[in-house]
C-alpha positions as CSV (number, residue, x, y, z in Angstrom):
1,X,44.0,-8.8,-19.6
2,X,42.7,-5.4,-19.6
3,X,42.9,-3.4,-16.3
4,X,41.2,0.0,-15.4
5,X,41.6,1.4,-12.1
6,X,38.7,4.3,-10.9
7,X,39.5,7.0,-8.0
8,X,36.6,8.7,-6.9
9,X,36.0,11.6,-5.7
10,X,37.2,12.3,-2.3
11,X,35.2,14.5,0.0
12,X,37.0,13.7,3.2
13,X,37.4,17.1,5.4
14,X,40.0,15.5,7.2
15,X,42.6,15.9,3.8
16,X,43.1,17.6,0.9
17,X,43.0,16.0,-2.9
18,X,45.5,13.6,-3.1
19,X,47.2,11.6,-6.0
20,X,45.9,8.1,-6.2
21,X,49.3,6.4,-5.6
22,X,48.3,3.1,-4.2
23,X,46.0,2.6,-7.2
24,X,49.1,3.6,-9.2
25,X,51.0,1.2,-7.6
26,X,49.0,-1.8,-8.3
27,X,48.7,-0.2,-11.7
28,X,52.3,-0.4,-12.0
29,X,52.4,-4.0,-10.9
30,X,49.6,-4.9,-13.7
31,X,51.8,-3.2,-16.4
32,X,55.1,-4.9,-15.1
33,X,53.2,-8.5,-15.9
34,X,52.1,-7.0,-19.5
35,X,48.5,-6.0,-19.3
36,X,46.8,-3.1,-20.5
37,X,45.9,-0.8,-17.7
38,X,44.1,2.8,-17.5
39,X,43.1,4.8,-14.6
40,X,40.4,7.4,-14.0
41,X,40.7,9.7,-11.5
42,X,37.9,11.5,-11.2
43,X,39.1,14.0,-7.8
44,X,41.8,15.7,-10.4
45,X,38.5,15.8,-13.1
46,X,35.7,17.0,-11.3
47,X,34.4,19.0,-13.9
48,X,33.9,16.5,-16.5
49,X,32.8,13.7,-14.1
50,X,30.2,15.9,-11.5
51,X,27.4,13.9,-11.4
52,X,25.9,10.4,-12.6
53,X,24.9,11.0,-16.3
54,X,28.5,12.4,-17.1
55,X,30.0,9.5,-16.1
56,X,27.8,6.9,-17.7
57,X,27.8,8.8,-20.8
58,X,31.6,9.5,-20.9
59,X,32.9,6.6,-19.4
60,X,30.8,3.7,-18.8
61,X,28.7,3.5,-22.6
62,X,32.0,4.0,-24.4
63,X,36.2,3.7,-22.9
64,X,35.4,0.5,-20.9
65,X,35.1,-2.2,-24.0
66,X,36.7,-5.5,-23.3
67,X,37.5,-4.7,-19.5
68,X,38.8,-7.7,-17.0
69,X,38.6,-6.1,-14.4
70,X,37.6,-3.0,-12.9
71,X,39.2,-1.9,-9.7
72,X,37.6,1.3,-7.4
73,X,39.2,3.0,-4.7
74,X,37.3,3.5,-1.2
75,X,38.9,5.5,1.6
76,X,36.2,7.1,3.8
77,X,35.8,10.2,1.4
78,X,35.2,8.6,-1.4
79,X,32.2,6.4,-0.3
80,X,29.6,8.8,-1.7
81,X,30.7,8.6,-5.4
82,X,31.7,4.5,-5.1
83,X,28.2,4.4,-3.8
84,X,26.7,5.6,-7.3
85,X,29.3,4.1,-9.3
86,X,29.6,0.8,-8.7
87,X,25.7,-0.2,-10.0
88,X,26.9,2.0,-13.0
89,X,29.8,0.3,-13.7
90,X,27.9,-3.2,-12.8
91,X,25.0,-2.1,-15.3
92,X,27.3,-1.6,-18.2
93,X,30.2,-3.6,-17.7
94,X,27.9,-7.2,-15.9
95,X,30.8,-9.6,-17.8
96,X,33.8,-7.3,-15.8
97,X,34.9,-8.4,-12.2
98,X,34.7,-5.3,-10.0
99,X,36.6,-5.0,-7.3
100,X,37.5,-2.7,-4.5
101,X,40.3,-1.4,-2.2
102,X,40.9,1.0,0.3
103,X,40.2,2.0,4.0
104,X,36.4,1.2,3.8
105,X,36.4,-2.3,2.6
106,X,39.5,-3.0,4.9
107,X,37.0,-1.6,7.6
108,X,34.2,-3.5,7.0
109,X,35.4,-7.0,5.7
110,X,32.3,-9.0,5.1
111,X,29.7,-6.5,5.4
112,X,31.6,-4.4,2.2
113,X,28.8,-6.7,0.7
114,X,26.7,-5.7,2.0
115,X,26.9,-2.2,1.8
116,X,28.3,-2.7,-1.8
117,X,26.6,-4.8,-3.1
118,X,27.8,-4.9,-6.7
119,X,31.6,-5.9,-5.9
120,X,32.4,-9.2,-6.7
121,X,35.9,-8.8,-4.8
122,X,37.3,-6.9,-1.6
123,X,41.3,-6.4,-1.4
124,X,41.7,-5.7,2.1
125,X,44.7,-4.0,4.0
126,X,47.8,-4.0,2.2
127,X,46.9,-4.9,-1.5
128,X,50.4,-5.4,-3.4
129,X,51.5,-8.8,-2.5
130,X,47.0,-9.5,-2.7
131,X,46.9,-8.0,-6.0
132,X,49.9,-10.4,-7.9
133,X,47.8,-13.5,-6.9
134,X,44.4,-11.8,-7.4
135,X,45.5,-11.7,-11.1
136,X,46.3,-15.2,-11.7
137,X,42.9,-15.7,-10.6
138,X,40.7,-13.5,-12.3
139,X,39.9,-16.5,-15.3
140,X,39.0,-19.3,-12.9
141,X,37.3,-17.0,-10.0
142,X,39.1,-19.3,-7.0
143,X,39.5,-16.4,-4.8
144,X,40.1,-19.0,-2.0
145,X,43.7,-19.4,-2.7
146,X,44.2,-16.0,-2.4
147,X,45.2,-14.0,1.0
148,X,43.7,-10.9,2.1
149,X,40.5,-11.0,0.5
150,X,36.8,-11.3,1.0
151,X,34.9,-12.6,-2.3
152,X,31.5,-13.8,-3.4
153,X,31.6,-17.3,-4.7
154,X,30.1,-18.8,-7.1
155,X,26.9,-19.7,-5.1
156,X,27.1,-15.6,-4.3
157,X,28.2,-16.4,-0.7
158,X,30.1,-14.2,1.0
159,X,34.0,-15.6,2.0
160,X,37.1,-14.2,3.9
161,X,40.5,-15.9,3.1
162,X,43.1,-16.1,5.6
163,X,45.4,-12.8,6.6
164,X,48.1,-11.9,4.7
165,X,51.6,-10.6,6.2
166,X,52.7,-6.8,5.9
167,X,55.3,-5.8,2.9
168,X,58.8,-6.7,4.9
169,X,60.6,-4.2,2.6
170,X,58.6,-1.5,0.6
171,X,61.6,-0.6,-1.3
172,X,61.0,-3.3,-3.4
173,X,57.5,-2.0,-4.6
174,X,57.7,-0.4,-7.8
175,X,57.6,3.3,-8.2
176,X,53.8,4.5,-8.7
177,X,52.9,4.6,-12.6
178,X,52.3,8.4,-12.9
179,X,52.6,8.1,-17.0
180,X,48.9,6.8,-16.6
181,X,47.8,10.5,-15.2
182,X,49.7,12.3,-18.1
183,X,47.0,15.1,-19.8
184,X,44.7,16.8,-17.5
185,X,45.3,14.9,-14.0
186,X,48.8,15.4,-13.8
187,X,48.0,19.0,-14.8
188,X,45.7,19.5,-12.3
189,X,48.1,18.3,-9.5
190,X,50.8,19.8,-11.1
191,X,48.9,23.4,-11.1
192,X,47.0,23.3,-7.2
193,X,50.1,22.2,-5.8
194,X,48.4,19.1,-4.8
195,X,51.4,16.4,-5.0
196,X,51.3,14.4,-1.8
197,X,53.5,11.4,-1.3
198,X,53.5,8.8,1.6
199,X,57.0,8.4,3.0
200,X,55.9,5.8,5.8
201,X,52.9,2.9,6.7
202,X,50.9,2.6,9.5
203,X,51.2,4.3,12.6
204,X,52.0,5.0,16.1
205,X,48.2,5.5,17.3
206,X,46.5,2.3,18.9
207,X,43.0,3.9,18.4
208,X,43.6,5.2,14.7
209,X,43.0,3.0,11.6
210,X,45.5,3.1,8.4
211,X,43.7,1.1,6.0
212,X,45.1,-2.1,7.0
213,X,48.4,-1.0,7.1
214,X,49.7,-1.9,10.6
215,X,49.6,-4.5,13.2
216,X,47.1,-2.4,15.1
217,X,45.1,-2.3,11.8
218,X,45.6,-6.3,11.1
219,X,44.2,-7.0,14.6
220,X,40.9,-5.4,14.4
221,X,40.5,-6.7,10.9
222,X,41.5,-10.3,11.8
223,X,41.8,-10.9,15.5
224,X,45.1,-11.0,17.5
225,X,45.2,-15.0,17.3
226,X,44.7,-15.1,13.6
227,X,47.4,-12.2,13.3
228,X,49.8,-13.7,15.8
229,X,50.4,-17.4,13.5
230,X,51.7,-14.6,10.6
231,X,54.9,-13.7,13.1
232,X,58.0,-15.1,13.5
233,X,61.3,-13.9,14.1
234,X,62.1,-12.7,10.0
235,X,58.5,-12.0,9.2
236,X,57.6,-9.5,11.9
237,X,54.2,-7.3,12.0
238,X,55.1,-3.7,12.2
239,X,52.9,-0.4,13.2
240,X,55.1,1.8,11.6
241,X,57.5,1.0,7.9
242,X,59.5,3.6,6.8
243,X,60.3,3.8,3.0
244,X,64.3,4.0,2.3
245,X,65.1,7.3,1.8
246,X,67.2,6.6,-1.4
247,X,63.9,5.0,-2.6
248,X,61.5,8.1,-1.7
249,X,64.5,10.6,-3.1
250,X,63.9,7.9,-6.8
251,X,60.4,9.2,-6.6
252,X,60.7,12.6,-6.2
253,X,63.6,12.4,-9.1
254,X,61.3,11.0,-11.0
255,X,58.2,13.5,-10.4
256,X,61.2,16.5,-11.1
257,X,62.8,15.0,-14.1
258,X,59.6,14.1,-16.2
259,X,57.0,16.6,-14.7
260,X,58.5,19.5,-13.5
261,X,57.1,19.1,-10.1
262,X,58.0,22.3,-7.8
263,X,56.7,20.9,-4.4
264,X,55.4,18.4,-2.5
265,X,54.0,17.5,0.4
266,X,55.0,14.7,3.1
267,X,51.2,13.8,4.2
268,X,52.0,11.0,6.6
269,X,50.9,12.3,10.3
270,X,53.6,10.3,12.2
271,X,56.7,11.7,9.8
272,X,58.5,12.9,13.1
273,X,58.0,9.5,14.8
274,X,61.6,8.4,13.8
275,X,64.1,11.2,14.3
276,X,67.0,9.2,13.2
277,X,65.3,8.6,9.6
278,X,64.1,12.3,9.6
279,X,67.8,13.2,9.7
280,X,68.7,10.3,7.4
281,X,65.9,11.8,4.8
282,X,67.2,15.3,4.9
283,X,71.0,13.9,3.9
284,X,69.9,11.7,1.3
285,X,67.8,14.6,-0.2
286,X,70.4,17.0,-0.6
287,X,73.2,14.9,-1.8
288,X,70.6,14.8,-5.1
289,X,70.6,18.0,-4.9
290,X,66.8,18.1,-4.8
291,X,66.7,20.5,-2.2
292,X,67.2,23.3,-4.6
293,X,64.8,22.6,-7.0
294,X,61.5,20.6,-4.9
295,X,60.4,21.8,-2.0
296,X,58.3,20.0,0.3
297,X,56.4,20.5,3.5
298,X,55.5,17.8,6.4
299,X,53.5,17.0,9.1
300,X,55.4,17.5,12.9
301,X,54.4,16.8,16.3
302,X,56.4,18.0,19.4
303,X,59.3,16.6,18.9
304,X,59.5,19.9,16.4
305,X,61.2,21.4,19.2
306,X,64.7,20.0,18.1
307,X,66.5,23.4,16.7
308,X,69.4,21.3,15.3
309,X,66.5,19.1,13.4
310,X,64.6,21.9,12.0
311,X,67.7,23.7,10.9
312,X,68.4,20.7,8.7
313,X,65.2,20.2,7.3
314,X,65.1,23.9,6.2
315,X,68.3,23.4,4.4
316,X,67.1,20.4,2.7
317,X,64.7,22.1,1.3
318,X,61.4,22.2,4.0
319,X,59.4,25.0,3.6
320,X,56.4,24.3,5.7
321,X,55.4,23.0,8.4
322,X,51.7,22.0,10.4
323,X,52.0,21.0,13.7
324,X,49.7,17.8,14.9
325,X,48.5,19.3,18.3
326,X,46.6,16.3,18.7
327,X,49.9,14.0,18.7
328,X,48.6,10.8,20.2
329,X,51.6,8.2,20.0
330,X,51.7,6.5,23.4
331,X,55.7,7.3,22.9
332,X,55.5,10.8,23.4
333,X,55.3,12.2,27.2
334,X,52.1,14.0,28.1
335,X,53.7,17.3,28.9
336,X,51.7,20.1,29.0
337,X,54.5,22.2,27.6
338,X,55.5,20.3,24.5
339,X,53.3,21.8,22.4
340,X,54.1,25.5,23.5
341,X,58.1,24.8,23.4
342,X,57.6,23.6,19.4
343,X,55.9,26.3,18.9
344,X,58.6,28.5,20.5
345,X,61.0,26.4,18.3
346,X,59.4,27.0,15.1
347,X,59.1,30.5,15.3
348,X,62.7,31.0,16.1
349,X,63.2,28.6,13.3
350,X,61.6,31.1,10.3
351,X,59.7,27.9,9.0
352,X,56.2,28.9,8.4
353,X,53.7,26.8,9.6
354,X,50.2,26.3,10.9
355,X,48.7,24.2,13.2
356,X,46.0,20.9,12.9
357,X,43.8,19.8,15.6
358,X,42.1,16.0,15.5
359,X,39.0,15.0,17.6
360,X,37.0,12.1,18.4
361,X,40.1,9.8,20.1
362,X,39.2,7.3,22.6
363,X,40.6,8.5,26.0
364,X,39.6,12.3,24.8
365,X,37.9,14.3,27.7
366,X,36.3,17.9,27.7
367,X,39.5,19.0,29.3
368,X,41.5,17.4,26.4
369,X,39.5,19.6,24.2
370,X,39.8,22.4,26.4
371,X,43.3,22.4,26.8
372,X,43.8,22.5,22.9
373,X,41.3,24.9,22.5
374,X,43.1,27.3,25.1
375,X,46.5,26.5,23.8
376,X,45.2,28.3,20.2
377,X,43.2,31.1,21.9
378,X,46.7,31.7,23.9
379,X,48.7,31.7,20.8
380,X,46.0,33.6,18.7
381,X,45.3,30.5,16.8
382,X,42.7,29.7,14.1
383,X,42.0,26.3,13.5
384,X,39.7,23.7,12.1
385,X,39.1,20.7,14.3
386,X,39.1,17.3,11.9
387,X,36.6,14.4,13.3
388,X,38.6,11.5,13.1
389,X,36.5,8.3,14.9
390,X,32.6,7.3,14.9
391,X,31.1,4.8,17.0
392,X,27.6,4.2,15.3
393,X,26.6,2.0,18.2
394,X,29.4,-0.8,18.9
395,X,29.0,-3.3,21.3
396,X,32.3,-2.6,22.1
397,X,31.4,1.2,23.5
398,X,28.1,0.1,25.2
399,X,28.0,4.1,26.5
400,X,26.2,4.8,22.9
401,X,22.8,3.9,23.6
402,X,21.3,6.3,20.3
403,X,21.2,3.9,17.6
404,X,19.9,0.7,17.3
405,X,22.0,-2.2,16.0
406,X,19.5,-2.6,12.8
407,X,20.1,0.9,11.8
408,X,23.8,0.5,11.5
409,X,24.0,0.1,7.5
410,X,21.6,3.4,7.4
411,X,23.9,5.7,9.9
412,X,27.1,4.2,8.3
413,X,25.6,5.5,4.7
414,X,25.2,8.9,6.7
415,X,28.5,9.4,8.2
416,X,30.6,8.1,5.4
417,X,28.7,10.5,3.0
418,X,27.8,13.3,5.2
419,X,31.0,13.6,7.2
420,X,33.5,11.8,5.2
421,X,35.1,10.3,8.9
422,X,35.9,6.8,10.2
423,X,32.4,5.3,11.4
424,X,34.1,3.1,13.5
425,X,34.5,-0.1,15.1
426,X,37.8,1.0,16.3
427,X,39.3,3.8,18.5
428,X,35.9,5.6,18.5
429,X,35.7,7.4,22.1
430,X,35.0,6.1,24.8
431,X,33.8,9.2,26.8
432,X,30.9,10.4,24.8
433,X,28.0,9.2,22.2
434,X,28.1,10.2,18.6
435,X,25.8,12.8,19.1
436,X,27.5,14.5,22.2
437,X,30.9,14.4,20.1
438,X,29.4,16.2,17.2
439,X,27.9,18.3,19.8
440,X,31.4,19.0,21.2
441,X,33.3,19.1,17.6
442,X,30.8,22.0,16.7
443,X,31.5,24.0,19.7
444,X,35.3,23.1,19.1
445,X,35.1,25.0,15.8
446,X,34.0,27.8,17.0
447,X,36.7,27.8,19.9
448,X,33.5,28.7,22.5
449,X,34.9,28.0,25.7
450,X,31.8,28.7,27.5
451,X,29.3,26.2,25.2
452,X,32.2,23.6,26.4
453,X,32.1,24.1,29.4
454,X,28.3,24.3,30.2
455,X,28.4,20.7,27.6
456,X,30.4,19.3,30.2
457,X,27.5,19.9,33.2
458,X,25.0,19.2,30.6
459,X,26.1,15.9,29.9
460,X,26.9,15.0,33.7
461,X,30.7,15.7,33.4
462,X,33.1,17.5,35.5
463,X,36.3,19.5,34.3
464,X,39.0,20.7,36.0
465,X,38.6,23.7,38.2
466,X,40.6,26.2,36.5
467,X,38.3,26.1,33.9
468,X,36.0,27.5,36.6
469,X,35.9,31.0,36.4
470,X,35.2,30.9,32.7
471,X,32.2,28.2,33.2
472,X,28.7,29.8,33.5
473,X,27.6,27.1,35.7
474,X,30.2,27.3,37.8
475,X,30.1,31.4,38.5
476,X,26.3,30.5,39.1
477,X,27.2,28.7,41.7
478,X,29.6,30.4,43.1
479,X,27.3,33.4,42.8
480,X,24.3,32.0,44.8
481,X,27.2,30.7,47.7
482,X,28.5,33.9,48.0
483,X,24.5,35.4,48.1
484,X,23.9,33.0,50.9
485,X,26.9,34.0,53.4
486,X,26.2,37.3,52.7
């Protein structure tokens, strides 16, 4: 069978450009079983795919003869450009089975259909193990025999199959096919320094979503019940998976040894989470001798305060560093001082680094904010908050009371394309509506303390009183007392 594998465009603020490696993997997979696979990525060629008419002329009227099965990436970024390509593809391919994976149709299961509603098939949280039977099936259509889908049958119902358990040992995936980028994507990565690699899965945060990914993920998606029949003692459900160092050192070998690569980056937030592997990582990494050759940077929280630790992922070849203020791993201790002492740390340590700040969290307050915001200003600090979680009206946040239930395929259309951020379901706040949090994320940007501050009495909120002598209201108030005794 004939295989081609599409990454749109991804206009997420919340990352940069990244290499389409899970598509690669299940690229890789396909090959391995002896069909002919191709992959389009269109972030690495903007220029040649930038609008509608480009791509039906280039693409779709011509490459695509005698395509299976076409298969189209959808994290939240990308949701604009699937949004436009799917009819496309649907127009000029009818006789191909389109499918899609990523975050968004892990998000939205069933209603994918609904919002998509050209795909024929939905992969849904971790594809690999989905993708081997999906393939076997592609002929005879019977989607129902395969786990971790939703599909539309042959009487164009709408199904979900049963859960499927998490990868027990991703060393056993094979490496991502990166020959299938060779030419002008593979240039353009290799040239902007955009090479990121994931050297984990899942997470750490309860009120985040990866895709699928994690147990947290496999709850919302299926319900604790339905997840809970998957466990048992030597088929576990994990939040977080590390890949084997010797493994992720392969890769990078690989990358060196046939492209050259100078640098990449570690883009996983919760890199830090296990010490023990960091300091694995680094060993393996320079007994290849890698470190002199590929440098990389990572993601750290405040466990970056560890001297010893950062001294041994600068000699294994780290050469930058941005700091998660927003570290929100129910692990690490809520000190007030954490963030300062890494700071502290990596200073001393000559690492350069900047730092990232993520909004829209469940349990955030004003004060939350605040506090960040303050931390920055103290440190002389630039940032650029990243809006992480939407609620777009759950029942489960009943405090949103702007949108209606009937609206929800309309605002999810706007946030996904407009914002590029979760429009969740899961983890959205629970302290304030949609529109008070983009409220509070565009005063965030601008690090205006006072705009906060009034927000908070605006919106009936307190904060805490130290913040009081910088609040408007507040001096006000204080003001007119002070009139009156006088």
């Amino acid at each position: 069978m004939k295989f081609t594998f599409i990454n749109p465009r991804d206009y997420s603020e919340e990352i940069p450009l990244r290499m389409p490696t899970g598509l690669l993997t299940l690229a890789a997979i396909s090959e391995a079983r002896g069909h002919i696979v191709g992959v389009l990525d269109m972030n690495a060629l903007r220029q040649e795919f930038s609008h509608q008419q480009a791509f039906k002329t280039d693409v779709c009227e011509t490459d695509w003869d005698d395509t299976d099965v076409i298969v189209v990436g959808c994290g939240f970024g990308q949701y604009l450009d699937v949004k436009w390509i799917l009819p496309l593809v649907k127009k000029y391919r009818p006789e191909s089975l389109l499918a899609v994976v990523g975050a968004v149709p892990s998000a939205l299961m069933e209603k994918t259909f609904k919002f998509l509603p050209d795909v024929d098939l939905a992969l849904v949280g971790e594809p690999e193990g989905t993708w081997v039977e999906a393939m076997g099936k592609v002929d005879s259509r019977r989607f129902s025999e395969v786990k971790g889908v939703v599909y539309r049958d042959v009487d164009k119902q709408v199904k979900k199959t049963s859960p499927r358990r998490l990868v027990e040992d991703l060393d056993r995936l094979p490496l991502p096919a990166y020959h299938l980028l060779e030419g002008k994507p593979m240039n353009y990565y290799l040239q902007t320094r955009q090479m990121f690699l994931s050297i984990l899965r899942g997470g750490v945060d309860k009120t985040g979503f990866y895709g699928g990914y994690s147990r947290f993920d496999m709850v919302q998606m299926w319900g604790e019940e339905e997840v809970a029949k998957l466990e048992s003692p030597t088929a576990q459900q994990w939040n977080i998976r590390y890949y084997g160092a010797e493994r992720f050192v392969d890769e990078v070998t690989l990358l060196r040894n046939r492209y050259c690569t100078p640098s990449f980056s570690i883009g996983n937030i919760d890199f830090m989470h296990d010490l023990n592997w960091v300091e694995e990582f680094c060993d393996t990494y320079m007994e290849s001798g890698l470190h002199d050759y590929v440098k990389w940077a990572c993601v750290a929280n405040s466990k970056a305060a560890d001297t010893t630790l950062l001294r041994r992922m600068k000699d294994a070849g780290c050469v930058f560093i941005t700091l998660n203020l927003s570290d929100s791993s129910p692990e690490t201790p809520k000190d007030p001082f954490a963030n300062q002492m890494a700071v502290d740390t990596l200073m001393k340590s000559n690492i350069p680094f900047n730092i990232m700040l993520r909004m829209g969290f469940a349990d955030e307050t004003v004060d939350t904010v605040l506090s960040n915001i303050m931390f920055c200003k103290r440190n002389n600090f630039r940032f650029e908050p990243m809006l992480v979680n939407l609620q777009l009206g759950s029942e489960q946040f009943p405090r949103n009371t702007y949108f209606k239930p009937e609206e929800e395929k309309r605002l999810i259309d706007k946030y996904l394309c407009d914002y590029g951020v979760k429009p969740l379901f899961y983890g959205a706040s629970q302290m304030f509506s949609d529109v008070e949090l983009l409220g509070l994320w565009q005063l965030a940007k601008t690090m205006d303390v006072e705009g906060i501050l009034q927000f908070s009495h605006d919106t009936g909120r307190t904060h805490d009183s130290k913040y009081a002598g910088d609040c408007p209201v507040c001096r006000v108030k204080e003001n007119g007392e002070e009139t009156k005794e006088n």
